[in-house]
C-alpha positions in Angstrom: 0.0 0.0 0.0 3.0 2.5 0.7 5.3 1.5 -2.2 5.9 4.3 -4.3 4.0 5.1 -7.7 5.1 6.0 -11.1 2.0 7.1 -11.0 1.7 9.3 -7.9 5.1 10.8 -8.9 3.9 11.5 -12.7 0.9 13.6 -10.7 3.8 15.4 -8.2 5.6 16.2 -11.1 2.9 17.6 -13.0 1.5 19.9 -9.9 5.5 20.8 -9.8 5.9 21.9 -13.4 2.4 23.6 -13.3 3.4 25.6 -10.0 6.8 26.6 -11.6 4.5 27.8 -15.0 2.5 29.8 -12.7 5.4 31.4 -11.2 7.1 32.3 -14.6 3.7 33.9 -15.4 3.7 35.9 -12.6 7.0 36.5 -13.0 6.4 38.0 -16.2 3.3 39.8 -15.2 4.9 41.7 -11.7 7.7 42.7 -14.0 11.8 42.5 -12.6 11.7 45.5 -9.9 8.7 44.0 -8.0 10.2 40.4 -8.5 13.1 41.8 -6.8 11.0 43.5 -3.8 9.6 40.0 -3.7 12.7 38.3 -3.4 13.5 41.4 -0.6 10.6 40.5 1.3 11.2 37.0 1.5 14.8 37.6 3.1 13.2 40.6 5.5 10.3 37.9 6.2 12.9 35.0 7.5 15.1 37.1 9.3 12.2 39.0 11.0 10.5 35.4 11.8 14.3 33.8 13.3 14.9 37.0 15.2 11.5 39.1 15.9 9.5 36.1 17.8 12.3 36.5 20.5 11.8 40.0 20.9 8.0 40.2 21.3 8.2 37.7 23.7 8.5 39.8 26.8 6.0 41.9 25.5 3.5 39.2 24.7 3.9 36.7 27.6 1.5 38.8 30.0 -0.8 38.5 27.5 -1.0 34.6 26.4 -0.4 32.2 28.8 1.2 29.4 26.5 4.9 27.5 27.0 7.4 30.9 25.8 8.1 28.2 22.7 5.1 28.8 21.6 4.7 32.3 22.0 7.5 32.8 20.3 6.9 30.8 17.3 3.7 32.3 17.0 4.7 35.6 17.1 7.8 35.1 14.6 5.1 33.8 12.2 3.1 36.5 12.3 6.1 38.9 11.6 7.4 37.7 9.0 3.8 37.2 7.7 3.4 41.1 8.2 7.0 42.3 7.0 6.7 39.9 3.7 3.2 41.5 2.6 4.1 45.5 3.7 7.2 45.2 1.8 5.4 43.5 -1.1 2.7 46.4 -0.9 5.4 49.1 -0.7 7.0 47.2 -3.8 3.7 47.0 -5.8 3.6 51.0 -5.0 7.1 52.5 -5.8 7.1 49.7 -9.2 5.5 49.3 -12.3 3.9 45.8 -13.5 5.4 44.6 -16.7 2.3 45.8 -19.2 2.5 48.9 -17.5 6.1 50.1 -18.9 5.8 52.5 -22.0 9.0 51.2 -24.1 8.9 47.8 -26.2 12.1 46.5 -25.4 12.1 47.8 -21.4 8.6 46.2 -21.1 10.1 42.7 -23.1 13.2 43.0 -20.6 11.4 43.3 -17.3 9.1 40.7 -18.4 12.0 38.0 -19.2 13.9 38.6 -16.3 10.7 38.8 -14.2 9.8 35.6 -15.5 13.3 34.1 -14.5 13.2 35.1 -10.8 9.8 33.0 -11.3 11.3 30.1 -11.9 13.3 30.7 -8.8 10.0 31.2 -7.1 8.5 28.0 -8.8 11.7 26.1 -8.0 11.9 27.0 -4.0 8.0 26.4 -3.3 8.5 23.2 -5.0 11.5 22.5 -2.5 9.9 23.4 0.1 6.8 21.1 -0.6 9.5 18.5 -1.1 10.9 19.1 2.2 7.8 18.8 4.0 6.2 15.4 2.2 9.9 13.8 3.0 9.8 15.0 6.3 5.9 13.6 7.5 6.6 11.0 4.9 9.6 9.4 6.9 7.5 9.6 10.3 4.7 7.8 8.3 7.2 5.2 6.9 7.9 4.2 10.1 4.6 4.1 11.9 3.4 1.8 8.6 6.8 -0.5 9.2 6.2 -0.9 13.1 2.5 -1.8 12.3 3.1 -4.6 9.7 5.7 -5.4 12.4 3.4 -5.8 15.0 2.2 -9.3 13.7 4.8 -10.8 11.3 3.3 -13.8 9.5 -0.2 -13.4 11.2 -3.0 -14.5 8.8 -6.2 -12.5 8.7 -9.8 -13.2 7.3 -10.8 -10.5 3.8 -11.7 -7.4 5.8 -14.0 -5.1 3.9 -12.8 -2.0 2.1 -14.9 0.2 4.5 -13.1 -1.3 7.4 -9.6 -0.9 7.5 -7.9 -3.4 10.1 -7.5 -2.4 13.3 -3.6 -2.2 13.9 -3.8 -0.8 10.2 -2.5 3.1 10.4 -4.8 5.9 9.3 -5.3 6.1 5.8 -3.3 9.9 5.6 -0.1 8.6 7.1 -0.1 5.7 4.5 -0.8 8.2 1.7 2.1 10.6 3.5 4.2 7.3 3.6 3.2 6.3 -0.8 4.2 10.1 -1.7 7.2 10.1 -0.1 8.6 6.6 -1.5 7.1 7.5 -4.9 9.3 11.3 -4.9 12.3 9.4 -4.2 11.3 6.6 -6.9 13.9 5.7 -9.9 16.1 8.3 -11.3 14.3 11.6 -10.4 14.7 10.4 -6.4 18.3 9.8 -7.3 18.1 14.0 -8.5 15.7 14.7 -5.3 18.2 13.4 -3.1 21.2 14.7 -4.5 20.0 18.7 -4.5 18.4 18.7 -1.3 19.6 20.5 1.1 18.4 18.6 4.0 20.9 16.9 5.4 20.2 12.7 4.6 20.7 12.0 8.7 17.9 14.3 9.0 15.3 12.3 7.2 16.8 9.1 9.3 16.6 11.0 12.1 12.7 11.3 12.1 12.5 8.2 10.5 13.9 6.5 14.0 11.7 8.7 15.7 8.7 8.0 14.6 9.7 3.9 14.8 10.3 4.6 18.3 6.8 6.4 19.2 5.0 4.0 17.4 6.7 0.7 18.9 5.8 0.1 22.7 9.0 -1.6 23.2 11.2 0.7 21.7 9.4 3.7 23.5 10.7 1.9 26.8 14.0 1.4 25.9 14.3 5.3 24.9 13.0 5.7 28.2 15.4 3.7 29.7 18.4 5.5 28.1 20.8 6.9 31.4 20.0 11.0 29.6 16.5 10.6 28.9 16.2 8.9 32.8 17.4 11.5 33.8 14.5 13.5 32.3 11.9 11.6 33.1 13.1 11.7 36.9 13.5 15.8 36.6 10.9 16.8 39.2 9.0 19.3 37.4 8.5 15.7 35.0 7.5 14.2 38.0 5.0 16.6 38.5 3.4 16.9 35.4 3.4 12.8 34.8 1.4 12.4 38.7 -0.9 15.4 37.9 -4.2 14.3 37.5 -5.3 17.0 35.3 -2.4 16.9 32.9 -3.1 13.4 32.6 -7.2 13.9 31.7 -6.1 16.7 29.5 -4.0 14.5 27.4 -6.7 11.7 27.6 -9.2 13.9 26.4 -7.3 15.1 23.8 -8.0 18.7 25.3 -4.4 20.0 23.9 -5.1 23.4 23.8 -6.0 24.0 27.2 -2.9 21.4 28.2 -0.8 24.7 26.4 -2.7 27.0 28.9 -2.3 24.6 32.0 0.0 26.6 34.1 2.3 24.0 35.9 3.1 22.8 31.7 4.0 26.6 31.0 6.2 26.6 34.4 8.2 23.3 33.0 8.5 24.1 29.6 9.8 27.7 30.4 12.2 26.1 33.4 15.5 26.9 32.1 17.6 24.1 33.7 14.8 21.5 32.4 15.7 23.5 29.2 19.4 23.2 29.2 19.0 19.7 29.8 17.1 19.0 27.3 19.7 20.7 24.4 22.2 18.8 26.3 20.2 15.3 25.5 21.6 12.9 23.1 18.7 12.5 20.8 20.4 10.8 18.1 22.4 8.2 20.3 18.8 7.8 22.4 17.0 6.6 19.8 20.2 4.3 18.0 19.8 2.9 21.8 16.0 2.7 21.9 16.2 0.6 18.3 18.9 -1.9 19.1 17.8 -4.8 19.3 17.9 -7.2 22.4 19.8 -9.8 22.9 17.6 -13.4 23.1 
């Protein structure tokens, strides 16, 4: 059910090329100096995102009692939503569109090079789509492995189309797991691979991770691992594992007001819980949590 498609990769490729085509027409259309303003923004936009979340934060935490993680993410987001469209909007101002020059050639040389900072557009939402399937898509690779691992050579009666089997993942991760196998299918993985610039351990990395959530066994062992002990026996841990609440929140599926619970907030925002935490292992935790046992 997850091996990858000719098929599903003819359709990515096709929603690829037709995104890059509508970025070379746009190109065209906004004309060079407003492509450029674009290309501005987006800069303005990530650095205002990386570095403005930060700065709002003191501001904003009376205001919104979430973990400072997310308060800061939010607000970053937000930014660099606001700095990309002002200075797009100041662009589409001080600029004139392609059709709007007066001179033949100048209006046939803003067009071409507008449409060439298109295809850079095209090119880096494409990526970035890329990035993002490959990313879910090694999570879901995993949680599809660990459940046909759950029952190796078990034998079950025809189940019905409308009724998936029970240890059978939802039918979104599978789909998450198909794309991703299909993109790196054949020669055009081989090119996916080799100009991403994701690092390869990355994509493992996740890939491990979500093995290790979804397999009981493996979630113990990662527990077991002398840093994450550690963690788990940090007292402000402690405290949020015994607490009642936290633990009907989480049943309940009530994540939003788990965010707002204030005993979460005072953990998350614990700055020795947080130093430990960047001073955890992840990588050798989960290599340890996925060893396997000795018989």
């Amino acid at each position: 059910m997850t091996t990858g498609s000719s098929l599903w990769q003819t359709i990515f490729v096709s929603f690829a090329l037709i995104l890059i085509a509508f970025e070379i027409f746009r190109g065209w259309r906004l004309g060079l100096a407003r492509q450029l303003v674009r290309l501005l923004a987006l800069g303005c936009a990530y650095a205002a995102g990386f570095f403005g979340g930060r700065l709002f934060l003191p501001v904003l935490r009376p205001f919104l009692q979430v973990p400072d993680l997310f308060i800061s993410i939010g607000a970053g987001a937000i930014l660099a939503l606001i700095v990309f469209a002002a200075i797009n909007l100041l662009g589409a101002i001080l600029f004139k569109r392609t059709g709007q020059q007066s001179l033949g050639l100048v209006r046939l040389l803003y067009g071409i090079c507008g449409a060439l900072l298109g295809v850079f557009f095209g090119l880096f939402s494409v990526w970035l789509i890329v990035v993002a399937i490959r990313s879910a898509g090694a999570i879901a690779n995993a949680d599809v492995r660990s459940a046909a691992a759950a029952a190796p050579g078990s034998r079950r009666p025809p189940i019905a189309h409308s009724q998936p089997a029970p240890d059978q993942p939802p039918a979104i991760i599978q789909s998450l797991a198909k794309l991703k196998n299909s993109i790196e299918l054949g020669s055009l993985g081989e090119t996916v691979q080799a100009v991403d610039v994701i690092p390869a351990h990355t994509y493992q990395l996740l890939g491990k991770l979500g093995t290790v959530a979804a397999n009981p066994r493996s979630a113990e062992r990662f527990l077991n691992y002398p840093g994450a002990r550690e963690l788990t026996e940090n007292p402000k841990i402690v405290a949020l594992r015994n607490d009642p609440e936290i633990i009907e929140l989480i049943q309940q599926q009530r994540y939003l007001q788990l965010l707002q619970n204030s005993k979460l907030i005072e953990a998350m925002n614990d700055p020795t819980l947080a130093s430990q935490v960047r001073s955890f292992d992840f990588q050798k935790a989960l290599d340890y949590a996925l060893k396997r046992q000795s018989p």
